[in-house]
N, C-alpha and C positions, 0 to 999 in steps of 0.2 A: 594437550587440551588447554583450553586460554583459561585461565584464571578469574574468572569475572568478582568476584567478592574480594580476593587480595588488591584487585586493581581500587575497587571502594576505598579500601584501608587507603591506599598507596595515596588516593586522591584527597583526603577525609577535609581539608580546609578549601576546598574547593565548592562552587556555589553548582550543586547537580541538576536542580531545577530553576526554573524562575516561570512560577503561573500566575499571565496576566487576567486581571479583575477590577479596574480602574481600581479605586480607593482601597480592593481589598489585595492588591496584589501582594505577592507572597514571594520568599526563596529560602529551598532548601538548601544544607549542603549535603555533601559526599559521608560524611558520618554520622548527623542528622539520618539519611535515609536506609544504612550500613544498619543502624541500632533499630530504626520502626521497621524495616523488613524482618529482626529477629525479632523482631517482638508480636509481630502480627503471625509468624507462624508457630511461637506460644500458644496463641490465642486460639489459632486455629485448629491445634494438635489437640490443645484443654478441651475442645469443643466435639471434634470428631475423631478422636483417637489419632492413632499410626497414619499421618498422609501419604507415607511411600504407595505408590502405585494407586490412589485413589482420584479418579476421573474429576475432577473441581472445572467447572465453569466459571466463566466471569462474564459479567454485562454492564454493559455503561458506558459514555460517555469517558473521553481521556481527562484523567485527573490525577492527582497524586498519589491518591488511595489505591486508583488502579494499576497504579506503577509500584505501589508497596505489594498490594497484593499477589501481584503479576510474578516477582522476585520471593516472596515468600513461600507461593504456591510451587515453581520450580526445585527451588534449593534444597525445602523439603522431599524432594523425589515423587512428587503429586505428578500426576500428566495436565496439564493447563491444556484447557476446550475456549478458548476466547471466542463469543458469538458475537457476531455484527447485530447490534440493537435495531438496524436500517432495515430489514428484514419483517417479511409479513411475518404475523404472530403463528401461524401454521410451517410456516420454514423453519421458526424460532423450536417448535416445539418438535418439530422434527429431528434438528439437532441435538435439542436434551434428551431426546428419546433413544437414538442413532449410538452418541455418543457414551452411552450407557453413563450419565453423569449419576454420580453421588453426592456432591454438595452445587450448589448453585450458590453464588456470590454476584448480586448486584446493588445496584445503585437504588430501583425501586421492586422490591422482591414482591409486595402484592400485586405487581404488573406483572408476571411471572407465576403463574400456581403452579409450582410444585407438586410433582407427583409425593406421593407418604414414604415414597422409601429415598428421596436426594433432601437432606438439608439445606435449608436458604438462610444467608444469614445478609446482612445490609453491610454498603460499604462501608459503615464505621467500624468496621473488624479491625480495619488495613492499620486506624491509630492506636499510641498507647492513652490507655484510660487511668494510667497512677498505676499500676501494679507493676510497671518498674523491671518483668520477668521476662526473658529472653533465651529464645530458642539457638543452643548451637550447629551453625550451619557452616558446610562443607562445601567448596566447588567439586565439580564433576570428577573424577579418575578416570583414564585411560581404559578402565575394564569395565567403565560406564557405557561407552562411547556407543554400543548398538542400544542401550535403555530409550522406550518411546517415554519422549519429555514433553510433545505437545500433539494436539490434532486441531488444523485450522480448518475450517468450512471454508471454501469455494464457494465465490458468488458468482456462478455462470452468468455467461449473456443467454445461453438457452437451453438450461438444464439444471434439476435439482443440487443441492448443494453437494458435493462429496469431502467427505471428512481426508484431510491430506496428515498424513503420519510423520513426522519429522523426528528425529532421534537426537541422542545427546550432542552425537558426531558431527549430524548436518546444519547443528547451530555454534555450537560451541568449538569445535576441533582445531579453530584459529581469529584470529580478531580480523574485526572486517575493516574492510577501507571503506571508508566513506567518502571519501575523499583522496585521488590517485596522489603518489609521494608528493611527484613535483607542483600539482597542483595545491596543494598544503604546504609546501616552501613559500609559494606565493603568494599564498594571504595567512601566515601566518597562524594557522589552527593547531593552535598550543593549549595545556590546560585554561580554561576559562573562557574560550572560542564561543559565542553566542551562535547557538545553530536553533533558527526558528524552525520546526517542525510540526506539522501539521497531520501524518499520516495516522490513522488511527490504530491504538494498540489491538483492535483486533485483527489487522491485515498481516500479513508478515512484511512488509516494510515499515509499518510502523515499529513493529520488535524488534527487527535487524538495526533500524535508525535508534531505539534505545540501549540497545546492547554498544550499538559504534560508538554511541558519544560519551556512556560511560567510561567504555576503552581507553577513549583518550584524554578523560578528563571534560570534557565539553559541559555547557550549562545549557541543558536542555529548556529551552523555553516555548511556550503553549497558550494559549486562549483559554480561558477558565469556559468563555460564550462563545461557539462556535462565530455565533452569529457577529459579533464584534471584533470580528478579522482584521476589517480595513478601519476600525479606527483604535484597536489595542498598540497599533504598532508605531502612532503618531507620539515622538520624543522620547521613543525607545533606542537604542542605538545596537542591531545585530548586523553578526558577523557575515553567514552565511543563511541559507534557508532550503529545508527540504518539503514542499509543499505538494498537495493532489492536483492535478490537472483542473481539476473547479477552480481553484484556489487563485493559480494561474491567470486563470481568463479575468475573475477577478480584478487583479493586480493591474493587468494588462488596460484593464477598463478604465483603473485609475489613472494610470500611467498616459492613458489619451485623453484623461477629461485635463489635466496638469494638474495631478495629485498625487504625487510619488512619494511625497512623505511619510502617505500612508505604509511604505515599503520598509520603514522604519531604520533607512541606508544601509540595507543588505548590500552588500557588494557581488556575492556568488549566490545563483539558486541553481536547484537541482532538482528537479523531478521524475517520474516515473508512473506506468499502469497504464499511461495515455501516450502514445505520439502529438510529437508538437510543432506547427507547420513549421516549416524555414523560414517566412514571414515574418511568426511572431517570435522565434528565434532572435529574427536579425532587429529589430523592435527593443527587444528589450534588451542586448548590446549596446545600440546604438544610448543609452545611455547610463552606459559605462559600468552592467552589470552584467559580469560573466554568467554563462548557462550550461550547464552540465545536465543528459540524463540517463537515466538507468535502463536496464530490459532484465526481466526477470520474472521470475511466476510460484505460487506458494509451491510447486509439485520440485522447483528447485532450490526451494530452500532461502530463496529473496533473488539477488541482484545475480546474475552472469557473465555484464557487458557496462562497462562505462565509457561515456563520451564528452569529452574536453575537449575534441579539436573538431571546434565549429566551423573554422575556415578553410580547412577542406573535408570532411565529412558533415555537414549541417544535417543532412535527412537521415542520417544515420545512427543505431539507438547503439552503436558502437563497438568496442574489441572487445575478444573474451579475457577475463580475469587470468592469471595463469595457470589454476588449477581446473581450468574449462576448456572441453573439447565440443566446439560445434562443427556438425554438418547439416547438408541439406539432404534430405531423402526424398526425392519426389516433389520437387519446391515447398515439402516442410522441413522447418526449421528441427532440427534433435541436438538435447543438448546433455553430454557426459559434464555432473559435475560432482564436487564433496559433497554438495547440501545435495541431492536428490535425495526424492521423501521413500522413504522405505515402501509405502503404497498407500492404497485409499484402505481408509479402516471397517474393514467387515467387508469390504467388496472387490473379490476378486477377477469378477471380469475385467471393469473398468481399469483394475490395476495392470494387467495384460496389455489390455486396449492402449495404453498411456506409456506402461517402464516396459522397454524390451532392449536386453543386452544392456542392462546395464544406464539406457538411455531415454532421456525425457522426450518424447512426440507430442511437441508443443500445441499443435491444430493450428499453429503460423504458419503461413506462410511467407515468404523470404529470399535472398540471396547473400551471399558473400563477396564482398569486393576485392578487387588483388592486393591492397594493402590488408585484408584481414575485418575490416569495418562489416557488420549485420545493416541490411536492411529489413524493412517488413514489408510485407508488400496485401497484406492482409489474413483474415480466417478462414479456413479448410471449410472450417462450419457453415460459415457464414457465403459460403459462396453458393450463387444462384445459376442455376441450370435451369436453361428453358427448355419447353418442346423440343427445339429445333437441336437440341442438343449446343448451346451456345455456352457457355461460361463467361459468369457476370461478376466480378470482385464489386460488393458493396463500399469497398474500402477506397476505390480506385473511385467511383462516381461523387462520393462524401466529399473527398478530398478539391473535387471542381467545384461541389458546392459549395465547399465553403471559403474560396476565393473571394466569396460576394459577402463583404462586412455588414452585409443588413442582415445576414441568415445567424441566428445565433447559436441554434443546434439543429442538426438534420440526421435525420437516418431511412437508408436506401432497403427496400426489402420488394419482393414479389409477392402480387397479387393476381391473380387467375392470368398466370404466364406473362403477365406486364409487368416492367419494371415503375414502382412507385416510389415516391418520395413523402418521409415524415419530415415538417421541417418547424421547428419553431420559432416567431420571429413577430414582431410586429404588426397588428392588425394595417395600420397606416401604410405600414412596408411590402405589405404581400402582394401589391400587383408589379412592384418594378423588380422582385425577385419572379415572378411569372414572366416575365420579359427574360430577364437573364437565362432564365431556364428554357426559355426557345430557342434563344440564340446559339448556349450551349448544345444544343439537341441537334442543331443543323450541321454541327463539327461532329457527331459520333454515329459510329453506324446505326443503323434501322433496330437490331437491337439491344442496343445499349441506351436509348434513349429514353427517358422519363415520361411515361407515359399518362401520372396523374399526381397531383399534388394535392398531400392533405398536410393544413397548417394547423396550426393549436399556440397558445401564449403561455404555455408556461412550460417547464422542462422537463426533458423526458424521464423514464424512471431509469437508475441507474446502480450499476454491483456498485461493490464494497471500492474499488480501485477507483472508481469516478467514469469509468464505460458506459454509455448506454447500454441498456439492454435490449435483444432482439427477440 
């Protein structure tokens, strides 16, 4: 079982955070955060007794508080419920309810009413306030390993959230690569490695990318303002970055107006949640930053596939880790791994429906290629059966649409047996994308073609990964 707290010690002069905030930017270190993780689960124990086994949510915004809290809630033997703040206020409440929480911990707790029987307390929990008192805290044991230590909500594209169960085993049982050996020979990601990270600690890539980079020492650095992305990074100097597909396109945007500075001379990024064409792949190569991305899903526990070799798999979300067996059943993707979650919590069908033998039925669809590389080729779900009995991948039409660099988001769905197009994009621009989309239509059969186009200017709504929703 990996040791996460000895590794704190191991690292303790080492800088564990660095959160940008222009003037007010900040850095912890590795012992700094070792001592306010024991201190806030003082605080927390002084307040609601015994946390072993007691349901604690969290909500907010990534901060530092949420990363003490995150660590103090676990260690103590609490179950950590992290809820996506992005969430209508009726999904939100469905969670605390679902989740049978007992305390709620957020950022603004009157945004939040609390039922009478879950305590709310504000993120200033997570600091010490002078009393100085500190909780002794244990890593995991071997006889912990089946104990449920969190449950993450699922932001469907088209389905209520399901609570995913994840145990001691399927997070902790080994330290994760973030980064493949030899890819880490090559740039050098030793203790003090600036890895900019952006995923948020409610997803499970965000926790997995917090758990990694403590592993190794890494100095996790962050946005205090979301919103100040592209210019917290101007005269910062990082190493690597693991950012959401928003983020991405972002960057990309910069990167073609000749603003790359904004990039803050990342040398490697790494993504995941979203496919990323080969296009823009080769883009942002082309000047002279490596691209790495991940495939994985909360029901497996994070990542199951990483990809570093662009130049001959580019479309590929890449090989299984070696403790990962995938096949395809049916051209869905099923993936045997350590991290698969024990089930969805309280709901046994669904868990049926999803873990059988042992194996995740991802709702991808996919192929494998003879060296071993995953493709996707789209969702189960998401696939569109007409009348005529035709099978239509949305995923497969998107991807022609958005060859045309004026469409900035689109999404494919069936209306009264026609295939239509959501597309967002510039009012100025929408007639020479109506053009493209004829032209397109005369190359696809009768029906697979685009039968009506509704545009809108602003973007669409989106899970916790950065997906549209459908």
């Amino acid at each position: 079982m990996y040791k996460f707290l000895d590794t704190l010690k191991k690292y303790e002069d080492v800088i564990a955070f660095r959160f940008l905030d222009e003037e007010n930017t900040f850095e912890i270190s590795y012992k700094q955060y070792l001592e306010d993780i024991c201190s806030c689960a003082f605080r927390l124990e002084s307040a609601v007794g015994n946390l072993k086994g007691k349901h604690i949510g969290i909500i907010g915004v990534n901060s530092y508080e949420y990363a003490v809290i995150m660590a103090a809630t676990l260690f103590s033997r609490a179950v950590l419920v992290p809820i996506n703040y992005h969430e209508t206020d009726d999904n939100i409440k469905y969670v605390i309810d679902n989740s049978r929480l007992e305390v709620l911990i957020a950022n603004n707790p009157k945004k939040y009413a609390c039922d009478s029987n879950i305590k709310c307390f504000d993120f200033d929990i997570a600091l010490n306030h002078g009393d100085g008192q500190q909780k002794d805290l244990l890593d995991f044991s071997q006889e912990e390993a089946d104990n449920l230590l969190m449950i993450i909500y699922t932001s469907g594209t088209t389905s209520l959230s399901k609570g995913v169960c994840l145990s001691v085993h399927n997070i902790f049982h080994e330290e994760k690569i973030l980064l493949p050996e030899k890819f880490v020979r090559e740039y050098n990601a030793v203790p003090g490695f600036k890895a900019y990270i952006n995923f948020p600690f409610y997803h499970i890539a965000g926790i997995i990318a917090w758990i990694a980079c403590a592993e190794h020492g890494y100095t996790l650095i962050q946005s205090v303002k979301p919103q100040n992305i592209l210019s917290d990074l101007i005269g910062e100097e990082i190493s690597g970055a693991g950012v959401i597909p928003a983020t991405l396109k972002l960057w990309l945007n910069s990167i073609r107006k000749g603003h790359i500075e904004r990039l803050g001379g990342v040398k490697c990024i790494i993504t995941a949640g979203a496919p990323v064409s080969a296009e823009d792949v080769k883009e942002i190569q082309s000047h002279g930053i490596a691209f790495g991305q991940y495939y994985g899903m909360t029901e497996t526990g994070g990542n199951v596939t990483y990809n570093f070799d662009m130049e001959k798999h580019i479309a590929s979300v890449g090989c299984a880790y070696d403790d990962v067996d995938i096949k395809i059943v049916d051209g869905e993707i099923c993936i045997k791994s350590s991290g698969n979650m024990m089930g969805y919590y309280e709901n046994e069908e669904e868990t049926m429906n999803c873990l059988k033998d042992g194996m995740i039925y991802t709702g991808d669809l996919g192929y494998l290629d003879d060296d071993g590389y995953l493709y996707i080729t789209g969702r189960k779900k998401n696939l569109i059966i007409l009348s005529g009995g035709e099978n239509v991948s949305p995923e497969e039409l998107e991807k022609q649409l958005y060859k045309n660099p004026l469409i900035i988001e689109c999404k494919v769905f069936e209306k009264n047996d026609r295939i239509y197009a959501g597309i967002n994009s510039r009012e100025e621009d929408q007639e020479k994308i109506r053009t493209y989309i004829t032209e397109l239509n005369k190359k696809m059969p009768i029906y697979k073609r685009i039968y009506k186009i509704e545009f809108q200017d602003n973007e669409f709504e989106k899970t916790a990964s950065g997906k549209i929703k459908r």
